[in-house]
C-alpha positions as CSV (number, residue, x, y, z in Angstrom):
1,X,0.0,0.0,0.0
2,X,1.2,3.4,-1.0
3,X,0.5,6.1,1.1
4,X,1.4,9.6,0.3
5,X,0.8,11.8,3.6
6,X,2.3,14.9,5.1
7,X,5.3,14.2,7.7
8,X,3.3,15.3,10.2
9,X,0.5,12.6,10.0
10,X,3.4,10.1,10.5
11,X,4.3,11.5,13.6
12,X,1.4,11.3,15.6
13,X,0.9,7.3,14.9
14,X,3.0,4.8,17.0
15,X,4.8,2.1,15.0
16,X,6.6,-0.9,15.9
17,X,9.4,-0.9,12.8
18,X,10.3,2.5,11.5
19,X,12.4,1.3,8.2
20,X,14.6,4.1,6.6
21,X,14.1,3.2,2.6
22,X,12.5,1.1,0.4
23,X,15.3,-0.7,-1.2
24,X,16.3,-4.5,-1.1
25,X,17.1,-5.2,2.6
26,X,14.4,-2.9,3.9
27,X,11.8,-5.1,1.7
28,X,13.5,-8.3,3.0
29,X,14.1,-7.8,6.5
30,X,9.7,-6.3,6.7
31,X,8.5,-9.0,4.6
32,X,10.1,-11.5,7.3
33,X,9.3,-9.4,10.5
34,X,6.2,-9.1,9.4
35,X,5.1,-12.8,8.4
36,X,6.2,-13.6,11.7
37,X,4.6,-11.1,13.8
38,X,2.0,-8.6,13.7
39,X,3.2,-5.0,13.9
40,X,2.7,-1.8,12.7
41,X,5.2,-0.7,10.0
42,X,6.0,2.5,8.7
43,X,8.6,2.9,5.2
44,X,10.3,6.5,4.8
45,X,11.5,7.2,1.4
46,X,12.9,10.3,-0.2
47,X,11.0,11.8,-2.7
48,X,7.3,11.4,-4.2
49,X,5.5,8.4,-5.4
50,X,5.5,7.9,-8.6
51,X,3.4,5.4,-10.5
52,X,4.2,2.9,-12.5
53,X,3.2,4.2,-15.8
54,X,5.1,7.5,-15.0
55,X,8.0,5.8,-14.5
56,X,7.7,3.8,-18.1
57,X,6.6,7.1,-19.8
58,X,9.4,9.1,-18.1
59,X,12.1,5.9,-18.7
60,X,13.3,6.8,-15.0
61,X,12.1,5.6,-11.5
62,X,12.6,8.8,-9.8
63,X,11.9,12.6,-10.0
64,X,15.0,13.4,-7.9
65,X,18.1,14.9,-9.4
């Protein structure tokens, strides 16, 4: 699930993981912790979501320079 919220809607929620990108061993590590236990998991990444199709039409993943 994508969520793109304002910082400070994030900080009033408690989580249990705060993970600090999106990349390989942030995606490994949650998709273990979480099959194993029940938690509340929050993912910070740089930048805006872009979709899918943005990415294909742009031929880049990312926005940032």
């Amino acid at each position: 699930m994508v969520l793109d919220v304002k910082p400070e809607q994030v900080t009033k929620d408690h989580f249990d993981v705060v993970a600090i990108g999106s990349g390989f061993g942030s995606a490994f590590f949650l998709h273990e912790f979480a099959r194993r236990r029940k938690a509340r998991i929050v993912v910070l990444e740089w930048g805006r979501h872009n979709t899918h199709q943005w990415q294909l039409d742009q031929n880049v993943n990312t926005d940032i320079d």
